[in-house]
Every structure is written in C-alpha cells, then in structure tokens.
C-alpha positions as CSV (number, residue, x, y, z in Angstrom):
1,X,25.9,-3.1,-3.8
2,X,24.4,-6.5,-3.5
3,X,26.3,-7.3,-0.4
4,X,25.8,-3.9,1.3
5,X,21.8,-4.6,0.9
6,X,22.2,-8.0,2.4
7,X,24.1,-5.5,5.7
8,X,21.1,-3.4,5.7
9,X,18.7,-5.8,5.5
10,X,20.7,-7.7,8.7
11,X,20.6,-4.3,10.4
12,X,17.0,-3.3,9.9
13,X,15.9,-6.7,10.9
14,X,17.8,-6.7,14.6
15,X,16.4,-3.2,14.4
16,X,12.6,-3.9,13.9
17,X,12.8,-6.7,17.0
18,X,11.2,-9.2,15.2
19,X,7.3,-9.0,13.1
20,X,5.4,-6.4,11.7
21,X,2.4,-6.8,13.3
22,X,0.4,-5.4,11.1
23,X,0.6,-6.4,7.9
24,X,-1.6,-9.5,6.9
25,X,0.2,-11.4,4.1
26,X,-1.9,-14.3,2.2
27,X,0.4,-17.2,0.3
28,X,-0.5,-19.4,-2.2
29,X,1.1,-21.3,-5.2
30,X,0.6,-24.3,-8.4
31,X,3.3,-26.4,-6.8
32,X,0.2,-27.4,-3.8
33,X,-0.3,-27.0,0.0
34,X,2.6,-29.4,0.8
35,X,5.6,-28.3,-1.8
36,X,8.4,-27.4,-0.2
37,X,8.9,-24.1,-2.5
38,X,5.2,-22.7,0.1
39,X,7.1,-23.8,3.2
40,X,10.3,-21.7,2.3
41,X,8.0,-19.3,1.8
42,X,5.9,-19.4,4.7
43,X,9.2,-19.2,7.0
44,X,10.5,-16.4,4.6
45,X,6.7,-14.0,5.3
46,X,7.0,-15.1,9.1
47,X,10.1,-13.1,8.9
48,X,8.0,-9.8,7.8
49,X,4.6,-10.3,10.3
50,X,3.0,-13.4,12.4
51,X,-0.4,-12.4,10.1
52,X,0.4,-15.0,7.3
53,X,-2.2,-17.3,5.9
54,X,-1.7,-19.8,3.6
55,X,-4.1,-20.6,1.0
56,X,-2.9,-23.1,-2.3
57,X,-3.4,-26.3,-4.5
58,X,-4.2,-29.4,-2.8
59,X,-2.2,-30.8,-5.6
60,X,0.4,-29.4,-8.2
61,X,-1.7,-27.1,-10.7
62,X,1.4,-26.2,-12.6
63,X,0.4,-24.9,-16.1
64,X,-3.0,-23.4,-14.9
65,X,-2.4,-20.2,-15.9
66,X,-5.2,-17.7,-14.9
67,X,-8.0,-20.4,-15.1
68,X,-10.7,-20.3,-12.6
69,X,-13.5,-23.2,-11.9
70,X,-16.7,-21.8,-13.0
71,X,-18.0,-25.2,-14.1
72,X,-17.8,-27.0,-11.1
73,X,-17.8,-26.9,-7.6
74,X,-14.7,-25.6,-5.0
75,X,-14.0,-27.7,-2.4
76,X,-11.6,-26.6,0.9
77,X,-10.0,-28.8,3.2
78,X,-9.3,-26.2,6.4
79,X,-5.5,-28.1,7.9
80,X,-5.6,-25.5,10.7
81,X,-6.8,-22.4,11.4
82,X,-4.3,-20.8,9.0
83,X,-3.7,-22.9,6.4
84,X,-6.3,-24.2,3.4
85,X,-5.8,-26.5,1.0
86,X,-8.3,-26.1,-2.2
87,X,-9.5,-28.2,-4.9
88,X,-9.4,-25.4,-7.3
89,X,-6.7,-23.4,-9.4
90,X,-4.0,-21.1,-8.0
91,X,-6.4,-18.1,-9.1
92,X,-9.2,-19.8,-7.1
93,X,-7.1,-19.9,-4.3
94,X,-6.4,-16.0,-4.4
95,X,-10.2,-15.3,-4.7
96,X,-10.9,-17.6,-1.3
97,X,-8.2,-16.3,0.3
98,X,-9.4,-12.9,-0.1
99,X,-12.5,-12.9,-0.3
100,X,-13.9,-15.7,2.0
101,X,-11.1,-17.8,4.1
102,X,-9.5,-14.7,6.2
103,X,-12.0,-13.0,8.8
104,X,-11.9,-9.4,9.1
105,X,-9.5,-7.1,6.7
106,X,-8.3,-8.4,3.1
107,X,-4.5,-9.2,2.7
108,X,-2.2,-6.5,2.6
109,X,0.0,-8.4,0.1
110,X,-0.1,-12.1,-2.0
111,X,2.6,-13.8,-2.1
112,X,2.7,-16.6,-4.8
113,X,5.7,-19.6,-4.7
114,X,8.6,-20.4,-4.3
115,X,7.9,-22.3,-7.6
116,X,9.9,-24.9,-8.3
117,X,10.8,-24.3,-11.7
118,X,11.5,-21.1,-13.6
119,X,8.9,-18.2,-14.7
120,X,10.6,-16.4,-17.1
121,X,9.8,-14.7,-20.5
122,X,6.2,-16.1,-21.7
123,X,6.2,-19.0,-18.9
124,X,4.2,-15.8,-17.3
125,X,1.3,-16.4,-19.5
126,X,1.2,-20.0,-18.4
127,X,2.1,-20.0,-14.9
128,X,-0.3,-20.6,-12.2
129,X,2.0,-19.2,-9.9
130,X,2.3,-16.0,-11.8
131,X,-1.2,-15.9,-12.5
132,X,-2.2,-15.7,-8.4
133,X,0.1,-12.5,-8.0
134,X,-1.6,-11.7,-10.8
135,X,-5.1,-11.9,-9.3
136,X,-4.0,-10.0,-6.5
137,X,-3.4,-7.2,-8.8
138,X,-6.8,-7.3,-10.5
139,X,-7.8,-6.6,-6.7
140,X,-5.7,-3.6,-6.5
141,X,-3.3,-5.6,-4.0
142,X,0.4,-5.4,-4.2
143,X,1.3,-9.1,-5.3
144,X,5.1,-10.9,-5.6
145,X,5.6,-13.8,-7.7
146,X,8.7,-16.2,-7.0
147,X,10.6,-18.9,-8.8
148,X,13.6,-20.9,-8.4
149,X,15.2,-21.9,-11.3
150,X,16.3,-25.9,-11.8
151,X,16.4,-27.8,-14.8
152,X,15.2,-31.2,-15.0
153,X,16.9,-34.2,-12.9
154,X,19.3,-31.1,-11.7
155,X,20.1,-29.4,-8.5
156,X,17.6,-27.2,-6.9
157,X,19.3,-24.6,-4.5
158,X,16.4,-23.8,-2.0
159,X,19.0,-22.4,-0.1
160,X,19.3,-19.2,-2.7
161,X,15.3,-18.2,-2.4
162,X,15.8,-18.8,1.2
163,X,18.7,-16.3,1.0
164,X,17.9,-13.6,-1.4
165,X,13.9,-13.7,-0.9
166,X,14.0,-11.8,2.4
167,X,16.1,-8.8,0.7
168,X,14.1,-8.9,-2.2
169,X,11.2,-8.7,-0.1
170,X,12.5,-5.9,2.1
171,X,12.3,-3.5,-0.7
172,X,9.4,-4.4,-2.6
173,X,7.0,-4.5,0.4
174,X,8.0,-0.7,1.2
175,X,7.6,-0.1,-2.8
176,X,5.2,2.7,-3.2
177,X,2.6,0.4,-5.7
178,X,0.3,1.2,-8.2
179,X,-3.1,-0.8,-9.2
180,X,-3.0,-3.3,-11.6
181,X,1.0,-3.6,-11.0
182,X,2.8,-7.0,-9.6
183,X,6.1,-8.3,-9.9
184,X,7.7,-11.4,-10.5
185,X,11.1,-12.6,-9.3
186,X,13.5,-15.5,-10.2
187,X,16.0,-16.9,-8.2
188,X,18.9,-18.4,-10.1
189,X,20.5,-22.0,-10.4
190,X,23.3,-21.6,-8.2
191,X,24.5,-21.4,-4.6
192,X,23.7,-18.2,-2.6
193,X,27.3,-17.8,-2.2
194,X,27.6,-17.5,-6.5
195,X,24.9,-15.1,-6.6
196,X,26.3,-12.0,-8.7
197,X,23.4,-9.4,-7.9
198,X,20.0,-8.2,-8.4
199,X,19.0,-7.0,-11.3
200,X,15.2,-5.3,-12.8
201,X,14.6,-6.8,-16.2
202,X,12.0,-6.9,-18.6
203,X,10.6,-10.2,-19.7
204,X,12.7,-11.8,-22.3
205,X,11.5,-13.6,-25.5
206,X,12.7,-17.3,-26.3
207,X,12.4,-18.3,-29.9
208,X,8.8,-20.2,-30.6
209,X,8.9,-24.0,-29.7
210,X,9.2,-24.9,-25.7
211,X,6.1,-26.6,-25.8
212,X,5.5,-29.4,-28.1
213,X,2.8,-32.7,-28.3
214,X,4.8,-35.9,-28.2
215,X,2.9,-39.2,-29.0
216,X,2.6,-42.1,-26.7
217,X,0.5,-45.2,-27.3
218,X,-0.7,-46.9,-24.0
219,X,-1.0,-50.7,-23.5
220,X,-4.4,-51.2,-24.5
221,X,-2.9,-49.0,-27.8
222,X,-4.6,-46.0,-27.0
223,X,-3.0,-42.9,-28.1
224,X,-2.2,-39.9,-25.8
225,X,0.2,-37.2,-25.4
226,X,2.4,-35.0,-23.1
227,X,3.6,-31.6,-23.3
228,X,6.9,-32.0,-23.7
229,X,9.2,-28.8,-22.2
230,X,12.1,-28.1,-23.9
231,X,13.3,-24.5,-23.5
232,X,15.0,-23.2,-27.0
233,X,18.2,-20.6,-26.2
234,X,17.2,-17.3,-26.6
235,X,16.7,-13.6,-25.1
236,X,20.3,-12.5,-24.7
237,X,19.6,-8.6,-24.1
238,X,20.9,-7.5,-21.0
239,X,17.9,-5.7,-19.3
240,X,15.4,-8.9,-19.6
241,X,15.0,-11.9,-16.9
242,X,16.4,-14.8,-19.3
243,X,20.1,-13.0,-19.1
244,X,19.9,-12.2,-15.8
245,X,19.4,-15.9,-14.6
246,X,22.3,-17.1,-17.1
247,X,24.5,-14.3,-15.3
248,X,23.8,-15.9,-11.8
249,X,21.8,-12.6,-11.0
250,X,18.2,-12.4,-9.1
251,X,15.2,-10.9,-11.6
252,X,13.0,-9.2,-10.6
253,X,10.7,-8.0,-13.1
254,X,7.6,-5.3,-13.0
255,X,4.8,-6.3,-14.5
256,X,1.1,-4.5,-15.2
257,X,-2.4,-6.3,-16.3
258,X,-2.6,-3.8,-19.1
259,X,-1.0,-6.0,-22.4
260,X,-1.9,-3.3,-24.7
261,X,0.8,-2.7,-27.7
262,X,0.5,1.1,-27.9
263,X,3.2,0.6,-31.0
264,X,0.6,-1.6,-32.3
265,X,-1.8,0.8,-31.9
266,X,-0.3,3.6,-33.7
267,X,0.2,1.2,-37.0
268,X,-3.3,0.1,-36.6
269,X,-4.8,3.4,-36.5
270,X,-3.3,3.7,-40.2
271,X,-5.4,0.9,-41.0
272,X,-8.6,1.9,-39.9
C-alpha cells in the first residue's frame, strides 16, 4: 500500500503540471530561520504551490512550547520579501505570519518543521514546533506538524522527510478538516529505502522521567543546571506514534485542542 501511494502521488504530480496556484501555505518552526529541517521544508511546500512564506525563530526556540511574548517587545528582521525571521517564539511566529507579515488573504495551511528531533508522546506538550501547528488550529486553519527522528550524536536521514513528506502531504492537504484539529507527523530513523509504511497512531505514553535537572558548578563556582533528555522505553501499543517509529513506520497522528478527559468527567461527576 505504501509503495502504491508513492505511484500515485508520482502520477498526480506529472498530472497537476507543476503548483497549485492557489493555495497560500505559511512555514514556521523552533529549530530557527536558517535550520536545515525549514529548508527541506520549504522545497517540500514549493512542490504543492509557489504561495509559501516563511515565518520562524531567528534562533533555535526548542522547548517553547505554546509560549508567547507578552512581556516584551517582538522584533522582525524581513530577509526578503518572503521570508521573516522573529525574535519571538514559534507561536509568535504563527500569530505574525497570519495576522500581520502576509498582505491580503490568511494562510490556507501552517506548516511547522521539519524538526530535528522527535515529537512524540508528551514531547507535544513541550514542542515549539508542535505548538505553531497548534496555533494554526486555534485559528481554525488546517496545521501539520513534522519531526524527524535522530538520537543524539546519531545519523539524521533528511533524506526520509524529504521522501515521505510530499505523500504525507498529498493526503492530508485534501483532508476534509475540522476546527480546532491538527496533526502531527514523525518521520523515522532510517533510510527512505527501510521505510516499512505509514501508519495513524495515537500519542503514546513513556514512563515519567525524560527530563531531569543535572547540576553543574561554573568556574567562578556558581551553580547552574541543564535539562538533561533522556528518553525512558516505553509505549509499546501498536496504534500509538512511539511503536510506529521503532517499527521504521511514518506517524502521523490527529490531534484536537480540546484535552478534556470525558472518562474523567464521568468519575468526577460522582464526586460532586
């Protein structure tokens, strides 16, 4: 099935001639302007229209999560007539490009990565990447988070989101979306040639611990600390993303802005 999508995406391609003119896609990431995960992408969305607009980090803003600067001012450095780079967080980046940096109609879609790094299981609720796909959808626009997975000081394979984005892509763009929905994909660690499908997961759940303080003492014997990632093993279901990437599979996940456990609600409803 997976190689008879990658056919039909070939042959609806050659069909179509080239862009869709009209829709207007907006880019953005946490990895900044200059990562090479934006450019993949970038070449990827030129594939789809020649209406693409870049907005992102002018740094890596990796951990902001769904932060926005309300405490200080925004600053935007315009590179070209397409392409922004902000002093802000991912989300901030989504709001400009929406609302202020492209003249005339809003975005038709957000596209947020291609992260470097995975976003998988609760790295969604600390992922600036994530969390610009999922501004999009507090707009009511459809919005596509990416990630290639790598561990550290190991092989990133570009070459897989470069691959497998475009008939990921394909389908979701033509998906019939609903407001306050947006998705989030993961490529996984290994050639495009070892990719064994595509598969729709849920999240997955890792047991407690991938973040941790770790202590450092400076040379003027200062104390200070990183965050120190360390992924635990975990989430082996088969329908969530975590199994998926270990199977060499694509995950593509749907997600919505309403968190509301309507199990949880039913036991609380005994309560009061």
């Amino acid at each position: 099935e997976l190689f008879k999508a990658l056919i039909a995406y070939d042959r609806r391609w050659k069909d179509k001639g080239g862009v869709s003119k009209g829709m207007r896609i907006l880019i953005t990431n946490d990895d900044g302007i200059d990562s090479e995960g934006i450019r993949l992408l970038e070449r990827v969305a030129l594939q789809f229209s020649d209406d693409v607009w870049v907005v992102a980090p002018d740094g890596e803003r990796s951990g902001a999560g769904h932060a926005i600067s309300i405490s200080h001012p925004i600053r935007i450095r315009k590179r070209d007539d397409r392409h922004f780079a902000v002093q802000g967080t991912p989300t901030d980046c989504a709001l400009l490009g929406i609302h202020e940096l492209i003249a005339g109609k809003q975005p038709d879609v957000v596209l947020s990565g291609v992260n470097r790094g995975p976003n998988l299981a609760e790295d969604v609720t600390y992922s600036g990447t994530c969390s610009a796909a999922m501004e999009g959808a507090v707009l009511g626009i459809p919005a596509i988070a990416l990630s290639q997975f790598y561990r550290y000081q190991g092989q990133l394979h570009w070459p897989t989101a470069e691959r497998y984005a475009p008939v990921v892509l394909e389908q979701l763009l033509n998906m019939d979306w609903q407001h306050g929905q947006f998705v989030n994909v993961n490529f996984p660690e290994c050639r495009p040639e070892d990719v064994k499908g595509i598969r729709v997961t849920r999240l997955g759940l890792r047991p407690g611990g991938s973040f941790r303080p770790v202590g450092r003492v400076d040379e003027r014997h200062v104390p200070y600390w990183w965050i120190k990632i360390n992924f635990p093993d975990g989430g082996h279901e088969l329908e969530n993303d975590l199994q998926a990437i270990r199977d060499n599979e694509v995950s593509v996940t749907p997600l919505r802005l309403d968190m509301t456990d309507y199990h949880g609600m039913e036991r609380l409803r005994t309560l009061f």
